[in-house]
N, C-alpha and C positions, 0 to 999 in steps of 0.2 A: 194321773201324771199331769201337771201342767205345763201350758204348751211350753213356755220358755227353757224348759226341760227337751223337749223334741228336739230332733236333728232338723232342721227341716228340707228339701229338694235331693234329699239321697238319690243318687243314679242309682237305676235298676237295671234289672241282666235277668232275671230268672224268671220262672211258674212252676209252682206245685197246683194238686188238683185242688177243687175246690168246688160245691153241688150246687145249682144253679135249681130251684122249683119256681114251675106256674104256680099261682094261684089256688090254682086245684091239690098244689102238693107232690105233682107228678116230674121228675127230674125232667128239664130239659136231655135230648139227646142232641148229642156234639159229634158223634162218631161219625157220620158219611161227610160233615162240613169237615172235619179234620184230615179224612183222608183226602178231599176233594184241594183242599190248598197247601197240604203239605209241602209237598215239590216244591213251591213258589218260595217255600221259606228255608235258610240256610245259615250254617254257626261261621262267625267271625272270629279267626282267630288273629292274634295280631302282635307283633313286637315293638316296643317303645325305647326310645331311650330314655334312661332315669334323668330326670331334673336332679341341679345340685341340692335341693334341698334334701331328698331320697337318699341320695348318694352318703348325704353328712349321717341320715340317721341310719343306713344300714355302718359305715366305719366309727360314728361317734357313739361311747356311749351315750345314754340317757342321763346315769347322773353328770357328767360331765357338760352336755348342752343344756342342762340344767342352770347349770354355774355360768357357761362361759359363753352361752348361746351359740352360732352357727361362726363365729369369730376365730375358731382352734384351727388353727396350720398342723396339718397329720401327713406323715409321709405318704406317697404316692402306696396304693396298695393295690392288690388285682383283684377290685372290687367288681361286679357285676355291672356294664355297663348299659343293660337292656334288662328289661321287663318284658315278660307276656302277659295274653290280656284276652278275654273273652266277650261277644258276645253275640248277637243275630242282624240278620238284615231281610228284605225279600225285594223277590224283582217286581219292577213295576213296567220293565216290557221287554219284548220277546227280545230287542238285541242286546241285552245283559245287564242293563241297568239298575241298580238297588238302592235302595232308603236303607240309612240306619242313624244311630244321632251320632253327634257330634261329639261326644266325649267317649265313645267307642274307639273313634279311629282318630284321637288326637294325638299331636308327635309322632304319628305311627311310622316306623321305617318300611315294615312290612305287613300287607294285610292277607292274608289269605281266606275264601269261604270255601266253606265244604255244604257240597249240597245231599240232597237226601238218601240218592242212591252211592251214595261215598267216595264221588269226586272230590277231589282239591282244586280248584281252583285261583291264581295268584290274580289277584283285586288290585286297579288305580282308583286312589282318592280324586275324584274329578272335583271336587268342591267339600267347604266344610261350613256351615255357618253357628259362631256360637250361640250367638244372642236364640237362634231359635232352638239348638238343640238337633239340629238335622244334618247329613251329609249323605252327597250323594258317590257311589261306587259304578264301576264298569270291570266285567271280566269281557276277553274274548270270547267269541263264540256266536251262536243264535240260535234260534228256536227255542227259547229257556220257557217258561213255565210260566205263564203271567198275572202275577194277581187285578181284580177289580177292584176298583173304587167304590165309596158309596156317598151318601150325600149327608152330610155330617148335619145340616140342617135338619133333618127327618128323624135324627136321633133323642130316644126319649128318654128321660132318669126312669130308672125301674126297668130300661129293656136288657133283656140276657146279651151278656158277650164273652169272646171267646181271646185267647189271645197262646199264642203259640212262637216257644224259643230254646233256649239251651240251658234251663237251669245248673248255676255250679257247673256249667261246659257238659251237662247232659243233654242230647241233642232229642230235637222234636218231643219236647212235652208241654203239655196242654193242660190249662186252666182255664173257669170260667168265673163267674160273677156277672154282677149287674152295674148299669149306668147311674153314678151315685149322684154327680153333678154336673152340670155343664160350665161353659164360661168361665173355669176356677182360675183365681188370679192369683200365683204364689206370689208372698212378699216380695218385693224390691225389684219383679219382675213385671213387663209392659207385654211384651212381640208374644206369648203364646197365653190364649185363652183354651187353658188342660179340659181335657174329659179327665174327671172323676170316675174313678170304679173300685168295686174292692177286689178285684181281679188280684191273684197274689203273686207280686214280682216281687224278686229277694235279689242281689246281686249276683250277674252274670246273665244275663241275656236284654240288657239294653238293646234297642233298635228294631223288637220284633214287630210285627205287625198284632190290632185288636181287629175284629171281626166281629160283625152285627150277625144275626142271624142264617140272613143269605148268602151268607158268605163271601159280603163285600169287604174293604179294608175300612175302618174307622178314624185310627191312628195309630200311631208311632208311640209302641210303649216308653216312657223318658226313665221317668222316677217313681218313689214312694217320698211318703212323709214318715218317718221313723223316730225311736228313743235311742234304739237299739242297733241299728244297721242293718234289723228285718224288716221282712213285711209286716204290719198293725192295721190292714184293712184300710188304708187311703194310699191310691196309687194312682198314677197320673200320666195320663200319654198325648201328643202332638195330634191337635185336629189333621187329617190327612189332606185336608183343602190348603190347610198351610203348609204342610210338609212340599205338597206338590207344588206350590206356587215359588218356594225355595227351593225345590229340586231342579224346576227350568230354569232358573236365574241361574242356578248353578252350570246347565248343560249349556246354554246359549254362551254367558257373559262370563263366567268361571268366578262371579262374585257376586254379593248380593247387593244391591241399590233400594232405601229404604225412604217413602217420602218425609218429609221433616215440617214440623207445625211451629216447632216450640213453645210449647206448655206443661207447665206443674199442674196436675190437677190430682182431683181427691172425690169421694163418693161423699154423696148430701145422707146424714142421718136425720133422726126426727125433730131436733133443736135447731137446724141450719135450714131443715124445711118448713117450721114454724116460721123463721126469723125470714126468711125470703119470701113466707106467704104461701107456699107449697100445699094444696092438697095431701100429698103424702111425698117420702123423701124421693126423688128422683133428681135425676139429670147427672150431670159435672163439674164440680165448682173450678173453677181457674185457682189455682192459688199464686201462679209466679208466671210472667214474660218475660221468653230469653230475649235480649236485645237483639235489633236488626234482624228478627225472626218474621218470617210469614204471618205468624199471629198478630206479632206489633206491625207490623207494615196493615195487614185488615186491620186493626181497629181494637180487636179483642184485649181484654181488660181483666186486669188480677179481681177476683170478686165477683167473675159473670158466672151464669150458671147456664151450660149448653144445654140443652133440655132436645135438641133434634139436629142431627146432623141429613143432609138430603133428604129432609124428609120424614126419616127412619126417629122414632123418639130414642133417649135414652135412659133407661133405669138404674144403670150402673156406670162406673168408669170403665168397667174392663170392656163394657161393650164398644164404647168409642173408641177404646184401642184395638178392639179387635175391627172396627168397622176401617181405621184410618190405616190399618197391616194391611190391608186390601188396595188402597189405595199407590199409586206411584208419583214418582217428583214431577211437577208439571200440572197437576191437573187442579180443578177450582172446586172448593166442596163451599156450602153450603148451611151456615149455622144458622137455627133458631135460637137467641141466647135471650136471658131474663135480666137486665139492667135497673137497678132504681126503679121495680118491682112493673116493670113494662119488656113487655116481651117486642124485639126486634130480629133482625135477618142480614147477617154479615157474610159478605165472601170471602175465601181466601186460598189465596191459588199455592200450593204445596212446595217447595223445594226440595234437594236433594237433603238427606239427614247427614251432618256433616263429621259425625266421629261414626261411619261405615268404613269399615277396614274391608279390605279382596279377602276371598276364601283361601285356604291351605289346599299347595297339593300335594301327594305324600309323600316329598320328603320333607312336610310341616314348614317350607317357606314361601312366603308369598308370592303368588302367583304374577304378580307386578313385580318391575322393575324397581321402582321405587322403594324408600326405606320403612320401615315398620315398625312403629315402638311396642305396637299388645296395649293399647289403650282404648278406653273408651270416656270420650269428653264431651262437656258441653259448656257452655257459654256462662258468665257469672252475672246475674241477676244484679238490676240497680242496685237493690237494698245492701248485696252482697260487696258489688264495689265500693258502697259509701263504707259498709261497716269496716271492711278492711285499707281503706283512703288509698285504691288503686283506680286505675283507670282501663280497665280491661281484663286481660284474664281468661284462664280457661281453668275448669275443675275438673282433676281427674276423677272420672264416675266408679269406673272400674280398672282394675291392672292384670292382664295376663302373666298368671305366674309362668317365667320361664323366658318372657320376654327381654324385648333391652330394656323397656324404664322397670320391669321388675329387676332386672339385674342392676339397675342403678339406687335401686332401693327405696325407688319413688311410691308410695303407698295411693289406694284411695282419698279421697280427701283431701289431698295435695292439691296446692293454687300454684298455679305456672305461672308468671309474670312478666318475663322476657329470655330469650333464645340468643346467646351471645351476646350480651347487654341490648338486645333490641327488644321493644315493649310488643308486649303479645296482646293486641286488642280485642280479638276473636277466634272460636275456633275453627274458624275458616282460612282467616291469614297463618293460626301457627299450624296448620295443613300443611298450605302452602308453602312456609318457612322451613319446616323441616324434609321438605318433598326436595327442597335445592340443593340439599347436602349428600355426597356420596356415603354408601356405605362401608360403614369401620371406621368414617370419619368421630373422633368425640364430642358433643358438643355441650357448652355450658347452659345449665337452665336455669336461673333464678326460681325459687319454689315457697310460699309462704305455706307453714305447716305450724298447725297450734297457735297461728300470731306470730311464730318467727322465720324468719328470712334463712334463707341459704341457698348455697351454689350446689348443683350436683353433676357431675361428667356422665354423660350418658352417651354410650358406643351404639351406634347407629348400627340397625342389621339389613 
């Protein structure tokens, strides 16, 4: 099958079993680790409310949104206004706290977990963060059951794991496999460097926890890569170093704070290591600086190639991102870069990332006072403003379906250009601009889309 055939980032929920052999041939045995952290681990169950997109295709038909797209006015009908929804979580300390991801408990009106001995317990979303895939839960109570950590550095490809959830809402079953990769970078994605494994997650037990031998935590099962909407043996779950560094952000601050560099960057193959003079391909090419960025204020330049940040070299891109997720706004790192084929040592002190939105609490609105469009932007590159003869600008990266600019029918790819005919230079100032406005208020955005102009009314939530 070729890849552009795949689905690719399928959210996962489930494990079947799956035999796990040493070298010698001889199964691993999972049975005392399984019973020894079961308790810790518990099904999520959860109510959503449908998005209108849902809503059109359970009352539209198909051929009709065919024809006439989502555009058909249909009488009010007593359609089902909620969803249920599946999947797992586990404590990570004794007074009730849980890991599961984020697209487990999103919208969720209601979550409930059920733990092992067939408690129900009703769960607050105390935080959600997308971009990682992580959210953190709290029931009442204490003395719960508390899984370990383990040190995801120590983790080896080829070592057996375990990981344990609710497949298809069947609760406590256990699968194993091995560490297939580390550091996996899925497309179009930066914030989580995945463990690989062919561990077999199918839909319906998102959020469970994997397990090294010892029966420490690894990570946070996410997704697979699929054709199909099954498992195909490549499955993918949240280093737990990173889950837990988004679970405090979460428990402290009720949101996440991400430091911000601003750079396009891309991995050196062997023609781009030739041409820089490279022993073999390594490092990370710059490809683009966002204006008025901590990058450009250091110094750094479209065409450098980072080869060490603090110290640490670099082989790949995703390791620099996974080195700079560590990092917080404020602080000075540290580059070795390769310019005009001479290697130099640049600072540059970090800022806050400025399209971070607050976490969701569960009743899936922002935890801030402030208004919320479900966007994620950034800043429009010189070359970007020449080509399109504006003078500022923000790009939307991403659109939260379900939010207001989804509801205004703002797409990725959309160039924002001014906020009530005022020119939007940055996306820092149109933060700002849009933080002034009450909510419900409408307000007009200027948007170039494909080269052309237009106005769109976007209700402020």
């Amino acid at each position: 099958m070729k890849t552009n055939e795949l689905k690719k980032g399928i959210y996962a929920a489930v494990f079947t079993m799956a035999a796990v052999q040493t070298n010698a041939g001889t199964p691993v045995d999972f049975s005392n680790l399984v019973e020894n952290v079961s308790p810790a681990v518990v099904s999520v169950n959860v109510v959503k409310k449908m998005s209108q997109e849902e809503l059109m295709q359970q009352q539209v038909p198909e051929i009709l949104r065919r024809f006439f797209g989502n555009q058909i006015v249909i009488p009010q009908q007593k359609a089902p206004q909620e969803k249920t929804g599946f999947g797992s979580a586990f404590f990570i300390g004794k007074d009730g706290y849980l890991l599961t991801n984020h697209h487990v408990v999103e919208n969720a009106s209601k979550v409930t977990v059920v733990l092992n001995d067939r408690r129900e317990l009703d769960a607050t979303v105390v935080g959600s963060d997308e971009r990682t895939d992580v959210a953190l839960l709290k029931v009442s109570g204490g003395n719960f059951p508390e899984l370990k950590t383990g040190n995801v550095d120590n983790l080896r490809v080829g070592e057996p794991v375990l990981a344990i959830g609710s497949p298809f809402g069947f609760e406590y079953s256990a699968s194993a496999g091995i560490v297939s990769a580390k550091m996996r970078n899925m497309t179009g994605e930066t914030s989580v460097p995945f463990i690989q494994t062919d561990v077999a997650l199918n839909p319906g037990n998102s959020g469970g926890p994997l397990f090294n031998q010892k029966g420490e935590v690894v990570g946070v099962n996410s997704r697979i890569f699929s054709g199909t909407g099954g498992y195909m043996g490549l499955s993918f779950s949240i280093p737990i170093d990173v889950a837990m560094d988004i679970a405090d952000q979460l428990k402290k601050n009720g949101k996440v704070t991400r430091a911000y560099l601003g750079l396009g960057l891309q991995d050196i193959d062997r023609d781009l290591a030739e041409s820089y003079k490279l022993p073999k391909p390594e490092g990370s090419l710059i490809t683009q600086i966002a204006p008025n960025s901590p990058a450009e204020k250091a110094g750094l330049k479209s065409g450098d190639v980072i080869l060490k940040i603090n110290g640490t070299p670099i082989l790949r891109t995703v390791e620099l991102f996974s080195y700079l997720n560590r990092l917080v706004p404020g602080q000075t790192v540290q580059f070795e870069v390769l310019r005009d084929d001479k290697r130099q040592n640049i600072s540059a002190k970090l800022s806050t990332a400025p399209d971070d939105t607050p976490a969701k609490n569960k009743a899936g609105n922002a935890q801030n006072k402030g208004p919320v469009l479900g966007v994620s932007i950034r800043d429009l590159t010189a070359q970007e403003q020449s080509r399109l003869s504006v003078k500022g600008g923000v790009l939307l990266q991403d659109v939260l379906r379900g939010g207001a600019a989804s509801q205004a029918r703002l797409i990725p790819g959309d160039i924002i250009v001014q906020v009530n005919s005022r020119d939007v230079k940055n996306a820092s100032e149109f933060v700002e601009t849009v933080a002034q406005f009450k909510k419900n208020n409408v307000v007009r955005m200027t948007i170039i889309r494909d080269g052309q102009r237009a106005i769109v009314g976007v209700r402020i939530q």
